[in-house]
N, C-alpha and C positions, 0 to 999 in steps of 0.2 A: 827460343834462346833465353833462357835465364838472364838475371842481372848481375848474378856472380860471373859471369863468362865473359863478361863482353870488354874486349882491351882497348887500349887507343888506338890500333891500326884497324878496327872496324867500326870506329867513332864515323867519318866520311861515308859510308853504307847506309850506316842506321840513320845518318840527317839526311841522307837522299831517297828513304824511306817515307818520311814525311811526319804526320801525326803517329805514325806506328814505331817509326821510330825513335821518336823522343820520346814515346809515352814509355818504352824500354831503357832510354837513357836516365830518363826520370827517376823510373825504377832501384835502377842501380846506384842513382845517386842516394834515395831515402836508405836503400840498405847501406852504403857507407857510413851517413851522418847516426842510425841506427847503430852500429858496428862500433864508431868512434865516442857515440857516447856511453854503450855499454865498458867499454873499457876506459871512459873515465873513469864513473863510479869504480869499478874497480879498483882501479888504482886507488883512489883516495880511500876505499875502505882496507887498504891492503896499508895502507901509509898514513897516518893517523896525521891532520893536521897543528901543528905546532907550534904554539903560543907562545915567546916568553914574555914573562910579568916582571915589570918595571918595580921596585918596593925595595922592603928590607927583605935581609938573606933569604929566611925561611918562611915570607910570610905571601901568600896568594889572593888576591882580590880582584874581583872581576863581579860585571852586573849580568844577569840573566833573567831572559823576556821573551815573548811568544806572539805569535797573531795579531800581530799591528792592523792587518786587512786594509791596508793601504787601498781605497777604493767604494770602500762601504758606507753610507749611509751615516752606520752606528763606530766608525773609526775613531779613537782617541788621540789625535797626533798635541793638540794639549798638554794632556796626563803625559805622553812619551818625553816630550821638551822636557818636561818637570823632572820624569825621570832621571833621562841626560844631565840635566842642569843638577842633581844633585851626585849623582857618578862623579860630575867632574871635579864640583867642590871638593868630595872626598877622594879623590885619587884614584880613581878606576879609570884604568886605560886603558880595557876589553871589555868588551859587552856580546853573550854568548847570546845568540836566540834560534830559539827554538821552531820553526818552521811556520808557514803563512804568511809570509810579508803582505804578498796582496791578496784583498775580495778575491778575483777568479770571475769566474763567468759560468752560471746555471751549472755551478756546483750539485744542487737540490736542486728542488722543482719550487720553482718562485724566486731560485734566489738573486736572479736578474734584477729585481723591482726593489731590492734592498740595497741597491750599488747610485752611489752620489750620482748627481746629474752629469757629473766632468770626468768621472773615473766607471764608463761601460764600457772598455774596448783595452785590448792592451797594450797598444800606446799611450794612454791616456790615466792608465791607472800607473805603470811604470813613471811617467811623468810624474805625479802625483807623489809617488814614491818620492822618485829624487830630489823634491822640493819639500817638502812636509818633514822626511826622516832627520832626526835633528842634528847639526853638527856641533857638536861637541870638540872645543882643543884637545887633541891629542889623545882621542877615543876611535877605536874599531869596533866594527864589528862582524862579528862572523855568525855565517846564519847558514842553516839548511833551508831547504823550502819544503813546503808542503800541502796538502793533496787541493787547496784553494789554488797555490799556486800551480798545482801539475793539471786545472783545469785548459789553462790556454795547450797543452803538450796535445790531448786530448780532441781539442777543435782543430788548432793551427798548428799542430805538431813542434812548437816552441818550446825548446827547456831554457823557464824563466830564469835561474838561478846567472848565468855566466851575462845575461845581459843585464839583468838588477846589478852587478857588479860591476861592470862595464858602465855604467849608470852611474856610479855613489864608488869613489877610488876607496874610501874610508868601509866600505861593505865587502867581506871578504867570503865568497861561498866557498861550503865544506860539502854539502852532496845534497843528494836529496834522501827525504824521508829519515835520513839517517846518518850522523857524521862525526864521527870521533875528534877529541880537540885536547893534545896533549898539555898542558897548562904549566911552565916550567919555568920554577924561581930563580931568583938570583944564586942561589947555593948549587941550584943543579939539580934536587930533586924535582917531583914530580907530582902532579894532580893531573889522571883522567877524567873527562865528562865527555858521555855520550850523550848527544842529542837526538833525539828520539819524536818525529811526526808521526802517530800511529792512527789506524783507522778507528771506524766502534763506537759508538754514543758513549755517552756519561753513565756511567754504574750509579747504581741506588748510592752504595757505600764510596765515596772520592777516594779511597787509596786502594781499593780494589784493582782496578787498571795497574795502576803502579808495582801491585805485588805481584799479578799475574804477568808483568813481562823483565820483570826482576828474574822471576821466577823462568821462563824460559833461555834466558842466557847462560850458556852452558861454564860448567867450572874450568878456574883459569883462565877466560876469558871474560870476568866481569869489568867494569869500569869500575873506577872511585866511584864516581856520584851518575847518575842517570837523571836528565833533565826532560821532560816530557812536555809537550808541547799540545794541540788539538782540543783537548776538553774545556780551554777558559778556565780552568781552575788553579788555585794557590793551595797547595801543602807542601810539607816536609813530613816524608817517611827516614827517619835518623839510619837508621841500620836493617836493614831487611836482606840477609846471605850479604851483611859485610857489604849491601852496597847505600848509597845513600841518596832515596830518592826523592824528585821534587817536580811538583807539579809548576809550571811558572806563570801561573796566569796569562792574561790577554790586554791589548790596547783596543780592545772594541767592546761599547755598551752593549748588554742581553738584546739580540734582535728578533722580531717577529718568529722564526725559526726556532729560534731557543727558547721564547715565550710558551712557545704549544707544547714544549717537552719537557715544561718546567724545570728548565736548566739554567742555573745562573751563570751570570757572569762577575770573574773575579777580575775587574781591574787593577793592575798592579805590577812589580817588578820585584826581582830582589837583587838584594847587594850583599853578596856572598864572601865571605874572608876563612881562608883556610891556612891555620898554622901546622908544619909539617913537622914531627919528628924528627930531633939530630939526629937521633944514634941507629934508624930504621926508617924503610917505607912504611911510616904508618901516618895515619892523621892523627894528629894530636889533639884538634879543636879545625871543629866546622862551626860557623856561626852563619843565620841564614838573619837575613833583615827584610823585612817584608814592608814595604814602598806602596803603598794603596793609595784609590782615589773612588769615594765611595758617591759622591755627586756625578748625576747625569751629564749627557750635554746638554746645553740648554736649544 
């Protein structure tokens, strides 16, 4: 008997079965939770998350940030306060980020022994999370996860995302790996960003990655700006096919990992302000502000 078959009027059968029993109820249970998360994703890639920004008419601000690794060894929750702490000053009341909240767990090979003594387990790094991530008055955030955090999915069949939310009222998950965030002013118009957790080491050249998945999103379905998350690195690609892309850097120091593959790490955030066009959907002025913190931890 399959686990697609089995109704509630032979639920009583199968527990008088025994271990063979449950071990089919179980079954059918992982394909529903299976079943009901494939058709979240879904949905939210079918329905774009939607933002509005608090400001004047035509004008959009919002902070964008990546790989906090909540958990890590080499974590900058620090730098991230500092961050917060200046969004707030200036008036940002969304903060988009871009996937990895937490370390994860033997992501790589070794990366176990790079994880804080209090954040190896994922209760504990979650916790870590909910304590350390900063609160800021009158600041969200919305985040995707990503493949650090889809390690726990992996071991313990967990998708992080709906409990980190669950965790932090002010953290608002958009999907994973992937999650559209419609950004809409007081006027009514509009600013897309797609956030983007992609797999693939670091290229020689930092905008490569950037161009090559610019470059696979098909016409008429591009976004405003494309935010990319996974590398640790800071740039601004201005216009590449009309999209506008950017690397957001990371809250976690170069770690032994990144050392051997001579891959730096950018720490840092930005603070993004985009003025729209009255008389069309165009941008008129994107302004990227780049928020660094070039001292280790001590």
């Amino acid at each position: 008997m399959s686990a697609k078959t089995i109704s509630v009027s032979q639920l009583p059968d199968l527990l008088a079965e025994g271990p063979t029993g449950r071990e089919k109820i179980e079954k059918q249970q992982r394909h529903i939770a299976e079943l009901s998360e494939a058709l979240d994703l879904m949905v939210r890639r079918q329905r774009p998350y939607e933002v509005p920004i608090r400001g004047r008419e035509n004008v959009i601000r919002f902070g964008l940030i990546g790989d906090t690794h909540f958990g890590s060894l080499y974590q900058r929750p620090d730098a991230l306060k500092v961050f917060y702490g200046a969004c707030e000053r200036e008036g940002v009341t969304d903060v988009l980020h871009a996937g990895d909240v937490l370390a994860g767990w033997r992501v790589y090979k070794g990366q176990e022994f790079e994880l804080h003594p209090n954040g190896r387990s994922w209760p504990e790094q979650r916790d870590m999370f909910a304590a350390l991530a900063p609160k800021a008055k009158g600041i969200t955030t919305h985040f995707i996860t990503g493949n650090h955090d889809a390690s726990f999915k992996k071991l313990i069949g967990l998708v992080a995302g709906p409990d980190l939310e669950a965790a932090r009222a002010d953290w608002k998950f958009v999907g994973q790996d992937v999650g559209d965030v419609i950004l809409k002013a007081r006027s009514g118009m509009t600013f897309h960003v797609r956030l983007v957790h992609p797999g693939g080491g670091t290229s020689y050249a930092v905008s490569y990655r950037m161009q090559k998945m610019i470059e696979s999103i098909a016409g008429g379905r591009k976004p405003d700006m494309l935010a990319s998350g996974h590398y640790h690195k800071a740039e601004t690609l201005p216009s590449y096919r009309n999209v506008f892309g950017v690397d957001v850097g990371c809250f976690e120091d170069q770690t032994p990992f990144m050392a051997s593959r001579a891959s730096a790490a950018h720490v840092g955030g930005w603070i993004v302000t985009v003025t729209l066009n009255d008389r069309a959907k165009l941008t008129a002025r994107v302004q990227t502000e780049w928020v660094g913190f070039f001292e280790p931890m001590e």
